[in-house]
C-alpha positions in Angstrom: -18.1 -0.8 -28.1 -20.1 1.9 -26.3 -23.8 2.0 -26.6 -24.7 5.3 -24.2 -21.9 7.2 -25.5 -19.7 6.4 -22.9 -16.4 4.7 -22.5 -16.2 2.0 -24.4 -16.8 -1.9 -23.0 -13.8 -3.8 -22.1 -13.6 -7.1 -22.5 -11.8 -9.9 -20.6 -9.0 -9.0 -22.8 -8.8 -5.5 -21.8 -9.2 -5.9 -18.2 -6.2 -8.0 -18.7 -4.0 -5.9 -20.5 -5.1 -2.5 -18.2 -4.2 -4.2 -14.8 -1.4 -6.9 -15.8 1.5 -4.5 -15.0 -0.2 -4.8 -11.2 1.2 -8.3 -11.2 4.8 -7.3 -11.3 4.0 -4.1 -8.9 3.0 -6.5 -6.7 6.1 -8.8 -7.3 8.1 -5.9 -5.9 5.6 -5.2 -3.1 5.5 -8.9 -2.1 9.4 -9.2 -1.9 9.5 -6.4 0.5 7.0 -7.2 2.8 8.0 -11.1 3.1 12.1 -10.6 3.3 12.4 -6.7 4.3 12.8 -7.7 8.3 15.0 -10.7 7.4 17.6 -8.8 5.3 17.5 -6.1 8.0 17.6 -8.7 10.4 20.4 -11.0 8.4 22.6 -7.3 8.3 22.2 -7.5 12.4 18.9 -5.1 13.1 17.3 -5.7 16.6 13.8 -6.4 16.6 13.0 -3.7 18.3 14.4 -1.3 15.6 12.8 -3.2 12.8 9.5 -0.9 12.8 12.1 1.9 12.4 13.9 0.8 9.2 10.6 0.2 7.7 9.6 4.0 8.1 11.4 4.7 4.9 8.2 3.2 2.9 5.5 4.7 4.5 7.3 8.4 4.1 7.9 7.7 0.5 4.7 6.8 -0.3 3.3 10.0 1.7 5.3 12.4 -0.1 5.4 10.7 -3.7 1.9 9.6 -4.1 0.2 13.0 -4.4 2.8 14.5 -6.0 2.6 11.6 -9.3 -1.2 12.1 -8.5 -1.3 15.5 -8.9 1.1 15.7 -12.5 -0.3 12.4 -14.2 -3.6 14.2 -14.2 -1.9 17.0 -16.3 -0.2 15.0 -18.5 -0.3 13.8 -21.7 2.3 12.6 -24.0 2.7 10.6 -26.9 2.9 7.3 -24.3 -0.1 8.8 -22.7 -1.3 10.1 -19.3 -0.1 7.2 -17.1 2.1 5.3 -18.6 4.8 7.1 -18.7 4.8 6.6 -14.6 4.3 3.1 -15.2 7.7 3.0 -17.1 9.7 4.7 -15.4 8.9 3.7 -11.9 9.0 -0.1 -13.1 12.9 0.7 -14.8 13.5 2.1 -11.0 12.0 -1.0 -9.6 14.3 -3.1 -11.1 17.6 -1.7 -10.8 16.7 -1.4 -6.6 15.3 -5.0 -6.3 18.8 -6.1 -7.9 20.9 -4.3 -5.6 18.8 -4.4 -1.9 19.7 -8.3 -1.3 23.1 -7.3 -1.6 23.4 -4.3 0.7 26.4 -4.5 2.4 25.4 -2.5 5.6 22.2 -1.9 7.4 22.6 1.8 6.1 22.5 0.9 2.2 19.4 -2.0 3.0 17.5 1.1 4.2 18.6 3.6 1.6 17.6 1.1 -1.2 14.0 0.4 0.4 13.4 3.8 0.7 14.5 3.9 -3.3 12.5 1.1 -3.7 9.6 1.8 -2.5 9.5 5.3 -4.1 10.0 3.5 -7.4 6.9 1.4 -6.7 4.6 4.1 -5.8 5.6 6.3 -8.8 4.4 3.1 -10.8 1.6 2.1 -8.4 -0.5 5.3 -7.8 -1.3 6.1 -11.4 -2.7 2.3 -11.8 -5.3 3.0 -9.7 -6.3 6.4 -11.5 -5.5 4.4 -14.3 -8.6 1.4 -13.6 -11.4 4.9 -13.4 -10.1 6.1 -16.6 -10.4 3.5 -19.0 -13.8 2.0 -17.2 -16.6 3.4 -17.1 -19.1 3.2 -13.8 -20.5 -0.2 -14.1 -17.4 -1.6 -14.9 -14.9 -0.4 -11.9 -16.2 -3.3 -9.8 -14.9 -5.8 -12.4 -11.4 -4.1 -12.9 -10.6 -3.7 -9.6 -11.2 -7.0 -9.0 -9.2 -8.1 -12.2 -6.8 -5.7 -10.6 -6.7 -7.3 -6.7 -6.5 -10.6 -9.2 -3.0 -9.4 -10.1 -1.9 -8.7 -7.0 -2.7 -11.8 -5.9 -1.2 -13.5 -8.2 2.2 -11.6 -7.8 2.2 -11.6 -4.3 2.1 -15.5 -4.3 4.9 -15.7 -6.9 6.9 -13.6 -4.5 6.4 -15.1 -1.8 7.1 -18.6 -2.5 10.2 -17.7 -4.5 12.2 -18.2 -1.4 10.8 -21.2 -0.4 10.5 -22.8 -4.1 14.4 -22.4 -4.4 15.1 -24.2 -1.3 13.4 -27.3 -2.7 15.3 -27.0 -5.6 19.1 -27.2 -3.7 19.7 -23.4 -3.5 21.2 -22.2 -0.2 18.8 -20.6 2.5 21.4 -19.7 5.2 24.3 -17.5 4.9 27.4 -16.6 7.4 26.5 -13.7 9.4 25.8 -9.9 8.1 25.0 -11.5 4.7 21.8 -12.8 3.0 21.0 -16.1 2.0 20.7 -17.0 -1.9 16.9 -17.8 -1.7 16.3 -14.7 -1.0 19.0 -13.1 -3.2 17.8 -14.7 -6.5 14.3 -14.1 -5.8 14.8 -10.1 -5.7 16.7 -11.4 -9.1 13.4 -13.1 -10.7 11.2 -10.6 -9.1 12.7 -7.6 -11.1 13.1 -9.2 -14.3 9.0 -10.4 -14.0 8.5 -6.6 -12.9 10.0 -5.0 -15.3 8.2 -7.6 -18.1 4.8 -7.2 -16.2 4.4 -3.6 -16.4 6.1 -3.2 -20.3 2.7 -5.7 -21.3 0.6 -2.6 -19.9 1.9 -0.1 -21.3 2.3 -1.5 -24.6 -0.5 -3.4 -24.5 -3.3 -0.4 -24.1 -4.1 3.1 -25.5 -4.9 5.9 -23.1 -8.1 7.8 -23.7 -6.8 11.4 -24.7 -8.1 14.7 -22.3 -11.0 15.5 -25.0 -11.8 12.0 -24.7 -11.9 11.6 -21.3 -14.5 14.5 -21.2 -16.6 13.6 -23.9 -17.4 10.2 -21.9 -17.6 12.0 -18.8 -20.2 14.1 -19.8 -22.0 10.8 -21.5 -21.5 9.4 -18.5 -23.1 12.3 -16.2 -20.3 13.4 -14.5 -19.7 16.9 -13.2 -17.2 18.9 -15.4 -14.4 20.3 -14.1 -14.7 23.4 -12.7 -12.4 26.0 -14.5 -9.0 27.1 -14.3 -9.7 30.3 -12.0 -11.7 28.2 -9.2 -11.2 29.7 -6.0 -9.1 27.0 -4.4 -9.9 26.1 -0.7 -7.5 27.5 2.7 -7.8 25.7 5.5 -6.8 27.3 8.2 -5.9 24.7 10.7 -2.3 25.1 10.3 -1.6 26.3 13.8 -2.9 24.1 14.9 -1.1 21.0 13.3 2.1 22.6 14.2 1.1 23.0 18.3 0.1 19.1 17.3 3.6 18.5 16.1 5.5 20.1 19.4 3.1 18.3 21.7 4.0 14.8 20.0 7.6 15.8 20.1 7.1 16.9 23.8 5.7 14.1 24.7 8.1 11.7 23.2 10.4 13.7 24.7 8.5 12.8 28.5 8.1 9.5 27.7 11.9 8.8 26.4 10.6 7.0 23.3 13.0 6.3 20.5 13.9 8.9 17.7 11.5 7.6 15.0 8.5 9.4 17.4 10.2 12.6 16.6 9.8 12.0 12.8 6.0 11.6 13.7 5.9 15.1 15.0 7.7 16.4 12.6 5.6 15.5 9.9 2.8 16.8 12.0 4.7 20.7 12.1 5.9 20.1 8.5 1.6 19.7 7.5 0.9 22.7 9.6 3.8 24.6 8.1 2.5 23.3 4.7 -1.1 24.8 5.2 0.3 28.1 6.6 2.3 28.7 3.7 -0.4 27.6 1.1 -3.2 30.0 2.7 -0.5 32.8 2.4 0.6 32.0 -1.5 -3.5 32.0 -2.3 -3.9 35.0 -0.2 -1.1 36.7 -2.4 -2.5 35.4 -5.6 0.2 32.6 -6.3 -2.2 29.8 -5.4 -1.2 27.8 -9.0 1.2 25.4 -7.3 1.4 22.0 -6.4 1.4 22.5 -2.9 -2.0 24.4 -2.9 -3.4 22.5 -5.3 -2.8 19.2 -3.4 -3.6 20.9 0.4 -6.9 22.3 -1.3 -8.0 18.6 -2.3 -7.2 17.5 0.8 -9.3 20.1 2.3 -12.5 19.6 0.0 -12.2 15.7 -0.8 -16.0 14.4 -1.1 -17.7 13.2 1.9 -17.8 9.4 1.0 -13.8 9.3 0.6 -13.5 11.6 4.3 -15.3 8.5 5.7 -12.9 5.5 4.1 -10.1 7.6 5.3 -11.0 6.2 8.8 -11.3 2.8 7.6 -8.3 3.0 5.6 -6.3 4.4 9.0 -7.3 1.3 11.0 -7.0 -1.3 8.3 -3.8 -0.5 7.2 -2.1 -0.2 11.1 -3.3 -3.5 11.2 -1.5 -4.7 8.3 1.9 -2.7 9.1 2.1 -4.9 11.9 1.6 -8.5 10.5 4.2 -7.5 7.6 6.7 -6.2 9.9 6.3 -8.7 12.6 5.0 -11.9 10.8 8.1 -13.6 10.7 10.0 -12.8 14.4 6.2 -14.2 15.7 6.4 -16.9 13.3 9.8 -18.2 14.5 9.4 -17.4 18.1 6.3 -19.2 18.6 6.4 -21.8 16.0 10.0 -23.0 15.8 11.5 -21.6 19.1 14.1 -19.3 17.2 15.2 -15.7 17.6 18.7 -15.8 15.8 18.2 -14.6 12.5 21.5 -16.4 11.3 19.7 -20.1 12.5 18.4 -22.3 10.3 15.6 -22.9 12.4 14.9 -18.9 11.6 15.3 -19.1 8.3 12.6 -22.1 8.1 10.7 -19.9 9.6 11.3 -17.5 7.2 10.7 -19.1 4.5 7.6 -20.5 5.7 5.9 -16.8 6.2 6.6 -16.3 2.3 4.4 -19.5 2.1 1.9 -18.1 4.2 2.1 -15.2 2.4 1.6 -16.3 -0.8 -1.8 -18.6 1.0 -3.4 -15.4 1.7 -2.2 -13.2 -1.3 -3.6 -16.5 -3.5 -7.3 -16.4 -1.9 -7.4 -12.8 -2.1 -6.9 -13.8 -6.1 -9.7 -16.5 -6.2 -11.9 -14.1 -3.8 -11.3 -10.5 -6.1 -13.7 -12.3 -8.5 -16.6 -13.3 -6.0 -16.4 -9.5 -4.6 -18.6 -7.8 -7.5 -21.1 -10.7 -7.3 -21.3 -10.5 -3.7 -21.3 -6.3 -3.5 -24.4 -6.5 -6.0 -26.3 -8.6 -3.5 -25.3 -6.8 0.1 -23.6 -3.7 -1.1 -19.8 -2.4 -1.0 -19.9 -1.4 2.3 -21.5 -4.7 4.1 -19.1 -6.5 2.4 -15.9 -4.5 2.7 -17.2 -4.9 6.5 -17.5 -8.9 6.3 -14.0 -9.1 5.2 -12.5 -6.8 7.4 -13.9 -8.6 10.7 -12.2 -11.9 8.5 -8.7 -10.2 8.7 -9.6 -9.9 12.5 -9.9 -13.2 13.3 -7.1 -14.4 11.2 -4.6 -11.5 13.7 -6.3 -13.8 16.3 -5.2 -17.1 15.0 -1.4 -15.6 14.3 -1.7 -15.5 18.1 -3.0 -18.1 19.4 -1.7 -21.2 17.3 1.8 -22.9 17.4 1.2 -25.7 14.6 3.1 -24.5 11.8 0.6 -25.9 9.4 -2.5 -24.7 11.0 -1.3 -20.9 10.6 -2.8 -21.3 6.8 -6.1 -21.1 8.8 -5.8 -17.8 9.7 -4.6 -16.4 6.4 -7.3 -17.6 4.6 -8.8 -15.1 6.7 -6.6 -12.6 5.8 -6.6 -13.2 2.2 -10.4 -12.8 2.1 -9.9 -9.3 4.1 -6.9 -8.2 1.9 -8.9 -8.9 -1.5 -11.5 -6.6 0.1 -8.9 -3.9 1.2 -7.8 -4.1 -2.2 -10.9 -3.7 -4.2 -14.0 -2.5 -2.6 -12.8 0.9 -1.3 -11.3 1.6 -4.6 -14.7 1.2 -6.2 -16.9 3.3 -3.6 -13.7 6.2 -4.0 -13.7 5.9 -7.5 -17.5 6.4 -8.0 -17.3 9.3 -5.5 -14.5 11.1 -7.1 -14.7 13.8 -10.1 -13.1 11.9 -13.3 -10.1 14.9 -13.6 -9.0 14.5 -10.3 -8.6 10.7 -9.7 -5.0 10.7 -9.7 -4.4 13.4 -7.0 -7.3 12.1 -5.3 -6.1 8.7 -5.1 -2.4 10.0 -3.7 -4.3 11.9 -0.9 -6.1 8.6 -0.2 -3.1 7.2 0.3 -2.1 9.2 3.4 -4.6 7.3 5.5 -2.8 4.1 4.0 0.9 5.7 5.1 -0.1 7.7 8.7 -1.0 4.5 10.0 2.3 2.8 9.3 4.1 5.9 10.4 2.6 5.9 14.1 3.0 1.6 14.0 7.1 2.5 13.0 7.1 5.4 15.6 5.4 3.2 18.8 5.7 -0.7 18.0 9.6 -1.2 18.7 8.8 0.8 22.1 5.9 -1.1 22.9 7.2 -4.2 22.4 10.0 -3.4 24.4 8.3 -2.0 27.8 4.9 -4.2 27.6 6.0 -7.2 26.7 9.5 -7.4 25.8 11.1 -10.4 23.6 7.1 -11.6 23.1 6.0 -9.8 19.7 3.0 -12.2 19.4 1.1 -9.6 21.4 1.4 -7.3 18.3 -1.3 -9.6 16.9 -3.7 -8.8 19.0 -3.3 -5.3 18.2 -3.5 -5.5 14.8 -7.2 -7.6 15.3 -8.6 -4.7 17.6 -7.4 -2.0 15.0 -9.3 -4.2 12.2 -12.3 -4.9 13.9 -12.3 -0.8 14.1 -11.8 -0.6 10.5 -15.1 -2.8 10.4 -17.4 -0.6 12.6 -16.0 2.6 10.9 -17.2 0.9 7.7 -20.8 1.8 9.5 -20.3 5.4 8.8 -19.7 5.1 5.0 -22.9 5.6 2.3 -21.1 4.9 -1.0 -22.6 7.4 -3.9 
């Protein structure tokens, strides 16, 4: 029920049913991050290319997030606004989960990532967008964190899959160039729970319609939005993003780094070209296009979200780095291993899908103590605490060699990730006007994926002239970058 005219109360029921499809997002999300490296690695990757063949997620999600921002806010069918992305990334999902364990080059595992992580980005961005519509204000806290619950929850499914089926008699080595059936019948499980997961959702709720949606906004206080003849906004830094991009390229160039720098500067001179060409179609009166439409949000996004963008930048270098390089630490330092085909490797393996699933499983328990604890210090103090938690855990990755000890550190982490999963979503979602969440929340996602980008484009070279064959170091990069992501947090005044 609704008793100020607003959206209606949900219950525990319907915070269930809007964010259960997260859990099998999540599935597919978890799977990836735990076994990515070791298929690439199984299919005979080097180390210092694996930053490279993980680039393929990070572009995805930069090109396909705004874009499925952008249209879910215009559409409305008979499934609804957002569940038709939910459905038809989550059919994607499933049929690239299937095949990526069976790759049988290097070349296919990184053309099914890349399909595979578009697939979960056309069904992941709209969730978020998803949470602000069907909650109102005093509610987001509580579905977020039924949301980061989810994700949780998956993510530890996912990651003990492997480790599960070894107890149970199923094979966790394989001859050379091929994967081993752990990890082969997890992707198996994982898409069938995926696929189930998200079908709950969408069957499960009912979309507020368009006149809806602004009734309750305007119950609610919100600003309308503005109409269709706004002048839209044109920046007109363009030159100057493209001089960015031939400097990066020069200067890869100077420094002989590896080819995945030049895709860093070219994205730079592809943004600049982007603005360019969007200030001219405005100029000329065609400024109804997706392209202006999403550079014009970029350009005008509210000041609270301009200020998580920095956070977002640090926090989520940090976590490119212990998902791509987890398990190579892991096996080096732990168990003495650097052939993937070894069973000592594999151990190892498996045992970062445990510790995976140990941090993913607090961040579960801890999603429900975040609303409490943000009504006592506030979102930002306590997005801040849990950041400088994820530090300290990157600190204990380097430092200990007990394989059982390394769950200290990712409680840690899991406190930090259910706090990277919740409370910027809230602060963002009260700052944003209600008919742009979706777009907005795609352009939030480039500080998520620029990040990754530069960790892809500089790791594998870093590694390899400051301290080759020892990627423990990369922990201690990823705590300095987090304990930024904590101090930037100093900046942000939620609305």
């Amino acid at each position: 029920m609704s008793d100020t005219g607003g959206k209606p109360h949900q219950g525990i029921g319907g915070l269930w049913n809007i964010s259960f499809g997260f859990f099998g997002v999540q599935i597919g999300f978890a799977l990836q991050n735990a076994n990515a490296s070791r298929i690439f690695q199984s299919l005979g990757t080097p180390i210092d290319d694996l930053a490279l063949m993980w680039m393929a997620a990070p572009l995805t999600g930069l090109i396909v997030q705004p874009i499925i921002g952008h249209y879910s806010d215009r559409t409305w069918t008979r499934l609804g606004r957002r569940r038709p992305y939910f459905l038809v990334g989550a059919i994607l999902c499933t049929i690239a989960l299937c095949f990526m364990p069976n790759s049988p080059a290097i070349w296919a595992a990184a053309v099914t990532l890349w399909i595979l992580d578009a697939s979960l980005n056309v069904t992941m961005e709209p969730f978020r967008a998803f949470v602000g519509d069907m909650l109102r204000r005093a509610q987001r806290p509580a579905g977020y964190a039924f949301q980061t619950a989810f994700i949780g929850a998956g993510a530890v499914a996912a990651s003990l899959a492997p480790w599960v089926l070894t107890q149970m008699g199923v094979a966790n080595t394989a001859a050379p160039g091929a994967v081993p059936d752990t990890v082969r019948y997890s992707f198996y499980i994982g898409a069938a729970a995926l696929l189930a997961a998200v079908l709950w959702t969408v069957l499960g709720t009912r979309e507020y319609a368009p006149d809806e949606l602004a009734r309750y906004a305007a119950a609610d206080g919100e600003a309308p939005p503005p109409p269709d003849h706004a002048p839209l906004a044109t920046p007109a830094t363009g030159p100057w993003w493209l001089a960015g991009g031939g400097a990066a390229a020069a200067a890869a160039w100077a420094l002989a780094l590896k080819q995945e720098a030049y895709l860093v500067a070219v994205g730079l001179a592809v943004f600049g070209v982007a603005q360019i060409a969007s200030r001219r179609m405005i100029a000329a009166g065609r400024g109804d296009n997706l392209l202006s439409h999403v550079v014009s949000d970029l350009a005008t996004m509210p000041d609270t979200m301009r200020r998580l963008a920095l956070v977002q930048f640090c926090t989520w270098g940090a976590l490119i780095i212990m998902w791509v390089y987890t398990t190579p630490v892991v096996a080096l330092q732990v168990y003495g291993a650097t052939d993937p085909a070894s069973p000592a490797y594999n151990e190892a393996g498996n045992w970062v899908g445990v510790l995976f699933a140990i941090y993913s499983g607090v961040a579960a328990v801890c999603a429900f103590a975040l609303p409490r604890l943000s009504r006592s210090i506030g979102p930002q103090r306590t997005h801040m605490v849990g950041l400088l938690c994820g530090a300290a855990g990157f600190i204990g990755l380097l430092t200990l060699r007990d394989a059982t000890l390394l769950i200290v550190p990712m409680v840690g982490i899991g406190i930090a990730w259910a706090s990277i999963l919740t409370m910027p979503y809230v602060m963002l979602a009260d700052a944003l006007p209600q008919h742009k969440l979706g777009v907005y929340m795609g352009i939030f996602n480039f500080f998520v994926v620029l990040p990754q980008l530069l960790v892809a484009a500089l790791m594998g070279a870093a590694i390899e002239r400051l301290f080759p064959g020892q990627p423990g170091w990369t922990m201690l990069i990823a705590a300095a970058v987090m304990g930024l992501a904590a101090l930037a947090m100093l900046r942000v005044r939620a609305d």
